[in-house]
TORPA-617949 format. One record per residue (C-alpha): residue number from 0; x, y, z. Coordinates in nm, 4 decimals, always signed. Layout:
<tikol><num>NUM</num><X>X</X><Y>Y</Y><Z>Z</Z></tikol>
...
//
This chain:
<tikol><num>0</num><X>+4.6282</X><Y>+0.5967</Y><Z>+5.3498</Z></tikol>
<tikol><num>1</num><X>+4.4688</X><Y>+0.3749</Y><Z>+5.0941</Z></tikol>
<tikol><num>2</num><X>+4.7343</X><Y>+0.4343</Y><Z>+4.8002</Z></tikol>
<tikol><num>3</num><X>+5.0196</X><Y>+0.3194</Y><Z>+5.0900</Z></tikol>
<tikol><num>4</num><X>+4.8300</X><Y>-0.0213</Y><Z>+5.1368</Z></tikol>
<tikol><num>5</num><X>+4.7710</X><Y>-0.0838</Y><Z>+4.7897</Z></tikol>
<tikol><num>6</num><X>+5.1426</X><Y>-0.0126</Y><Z>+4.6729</Z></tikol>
<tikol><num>7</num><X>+5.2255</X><Y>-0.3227</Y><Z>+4.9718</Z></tikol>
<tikol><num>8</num><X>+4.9636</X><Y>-0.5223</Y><Z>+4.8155</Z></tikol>
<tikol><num>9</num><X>+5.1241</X><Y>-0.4594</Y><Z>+4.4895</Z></tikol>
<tikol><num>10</num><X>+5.4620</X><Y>-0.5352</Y><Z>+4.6103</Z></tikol>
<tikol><num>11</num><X>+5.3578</X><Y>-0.8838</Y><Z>+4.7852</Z></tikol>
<tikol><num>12</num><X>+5.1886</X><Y>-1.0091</Y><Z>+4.4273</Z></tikol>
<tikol><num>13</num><X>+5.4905</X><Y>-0.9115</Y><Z>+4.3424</Z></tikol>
<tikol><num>14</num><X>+5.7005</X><Y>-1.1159</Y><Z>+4.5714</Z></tikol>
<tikol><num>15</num><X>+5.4251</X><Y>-1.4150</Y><Z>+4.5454</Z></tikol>
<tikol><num>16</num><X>+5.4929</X><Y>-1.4273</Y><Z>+4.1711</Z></tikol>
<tikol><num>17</num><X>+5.8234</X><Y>-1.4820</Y><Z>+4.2200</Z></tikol>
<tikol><num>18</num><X>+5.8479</X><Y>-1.7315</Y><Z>+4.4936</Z></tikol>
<tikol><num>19</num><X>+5.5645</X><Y>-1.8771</Y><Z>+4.2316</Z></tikol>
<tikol><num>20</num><X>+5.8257</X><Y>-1.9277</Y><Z>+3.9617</Z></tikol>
<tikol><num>21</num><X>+6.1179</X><Y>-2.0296</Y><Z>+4.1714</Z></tikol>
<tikol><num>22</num><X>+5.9064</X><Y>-2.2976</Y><Z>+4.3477</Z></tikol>
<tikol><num>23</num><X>+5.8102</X><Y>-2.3796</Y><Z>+3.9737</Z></tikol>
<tikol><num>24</num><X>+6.1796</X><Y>-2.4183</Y><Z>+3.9274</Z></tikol>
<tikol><num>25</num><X>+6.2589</X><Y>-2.6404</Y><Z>+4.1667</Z></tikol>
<tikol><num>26</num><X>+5.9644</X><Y>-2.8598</Y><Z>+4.1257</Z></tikol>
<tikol><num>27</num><X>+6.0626</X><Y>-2.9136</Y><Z>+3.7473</Z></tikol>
<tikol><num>28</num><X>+6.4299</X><Y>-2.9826</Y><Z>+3.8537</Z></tikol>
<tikol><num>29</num><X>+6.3126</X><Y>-3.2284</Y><Z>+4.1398</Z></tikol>
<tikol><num>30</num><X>+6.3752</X><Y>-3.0390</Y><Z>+4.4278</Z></tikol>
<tikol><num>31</num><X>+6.0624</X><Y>-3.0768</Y><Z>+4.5729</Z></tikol>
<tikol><num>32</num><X>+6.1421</X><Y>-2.9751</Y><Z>+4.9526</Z></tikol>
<tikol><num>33</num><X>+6.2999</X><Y>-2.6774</Y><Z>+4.8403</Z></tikol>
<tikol><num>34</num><X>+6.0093</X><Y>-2.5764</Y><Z>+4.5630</Z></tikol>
<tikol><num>35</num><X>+5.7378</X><Y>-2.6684</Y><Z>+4.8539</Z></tikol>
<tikol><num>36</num><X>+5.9492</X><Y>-2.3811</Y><Z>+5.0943</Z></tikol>
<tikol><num>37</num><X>+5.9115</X><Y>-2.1213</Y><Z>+4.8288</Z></tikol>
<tikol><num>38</num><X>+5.5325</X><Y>-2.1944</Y><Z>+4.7601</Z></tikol>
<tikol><num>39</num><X>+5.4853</X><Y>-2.1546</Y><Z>+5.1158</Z></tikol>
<tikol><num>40</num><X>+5.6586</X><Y>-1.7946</Y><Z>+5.1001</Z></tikol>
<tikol><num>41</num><X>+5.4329</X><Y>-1.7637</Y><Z>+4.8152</Z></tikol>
<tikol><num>42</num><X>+5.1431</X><Y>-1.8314</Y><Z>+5.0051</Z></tikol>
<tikol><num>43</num><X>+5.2704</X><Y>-1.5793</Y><Z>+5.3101</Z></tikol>
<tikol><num>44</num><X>+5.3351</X><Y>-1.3155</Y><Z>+5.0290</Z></tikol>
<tikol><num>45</num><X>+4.9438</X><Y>-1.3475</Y><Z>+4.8533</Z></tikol>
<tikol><num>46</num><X>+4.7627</X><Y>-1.3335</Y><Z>+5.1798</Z></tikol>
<tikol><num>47</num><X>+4.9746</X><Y>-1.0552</Y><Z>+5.3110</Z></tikol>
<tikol><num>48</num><X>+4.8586</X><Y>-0.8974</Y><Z>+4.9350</Z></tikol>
<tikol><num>49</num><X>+4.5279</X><Y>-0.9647</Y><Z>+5.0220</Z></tikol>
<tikol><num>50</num><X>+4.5244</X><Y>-0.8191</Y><Z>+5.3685</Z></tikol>
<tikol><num>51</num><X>+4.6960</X><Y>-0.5433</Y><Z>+5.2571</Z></tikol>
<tikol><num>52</num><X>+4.3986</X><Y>-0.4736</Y><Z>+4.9515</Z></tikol>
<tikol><num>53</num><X>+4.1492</X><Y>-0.5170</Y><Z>+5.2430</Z></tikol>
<tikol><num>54</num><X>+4.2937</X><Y>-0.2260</Y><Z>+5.4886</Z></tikol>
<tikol><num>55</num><X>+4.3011</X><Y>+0.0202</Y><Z>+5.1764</Z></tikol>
<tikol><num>56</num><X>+3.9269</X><Y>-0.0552</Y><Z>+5.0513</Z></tikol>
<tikol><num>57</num><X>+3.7796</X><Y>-0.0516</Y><Z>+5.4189</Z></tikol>
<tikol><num>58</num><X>+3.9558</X><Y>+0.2590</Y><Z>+5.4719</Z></tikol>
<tikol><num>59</num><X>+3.8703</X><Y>+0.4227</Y><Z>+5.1197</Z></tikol>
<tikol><num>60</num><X>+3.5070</X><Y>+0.3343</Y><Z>+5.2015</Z></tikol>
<tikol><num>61</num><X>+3.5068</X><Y>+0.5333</Y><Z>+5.5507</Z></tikol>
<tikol><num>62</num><X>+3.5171</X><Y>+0.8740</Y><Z>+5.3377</Z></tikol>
//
């Protein structure tokens, strides 16, 4: 169902936007290692979003 792959997306923007500001966090408090692991869960998060958009839109455009 569409709506059930769009609420993930939503949730892993979600997720991405805060592993965004944490790495931010770190970064600005030197802690670069630890910033660069949350950008990569960032990363992870937003293509999981993205993959997640894509299964709802193919599907919604097979009716």
């Amino acid at each position: 169902m569409p709506v059930d792959h769009h609420k993930k997306a939503a949730e892993h923007h979600e997720n991405a936007a805060k592993s965004h500001r944490t790495a931010a966090e770190h970064h600005e408090k030197g802690s670069h290692e630890e910033g660069k692991k949350h950008s990569q869960t960032a990363h992870e998060h937003s293509t999981k979003a993205h993959e997640s958009s894509q299964q709802a839109h193919h599907e919604s455009s097979k009716k």
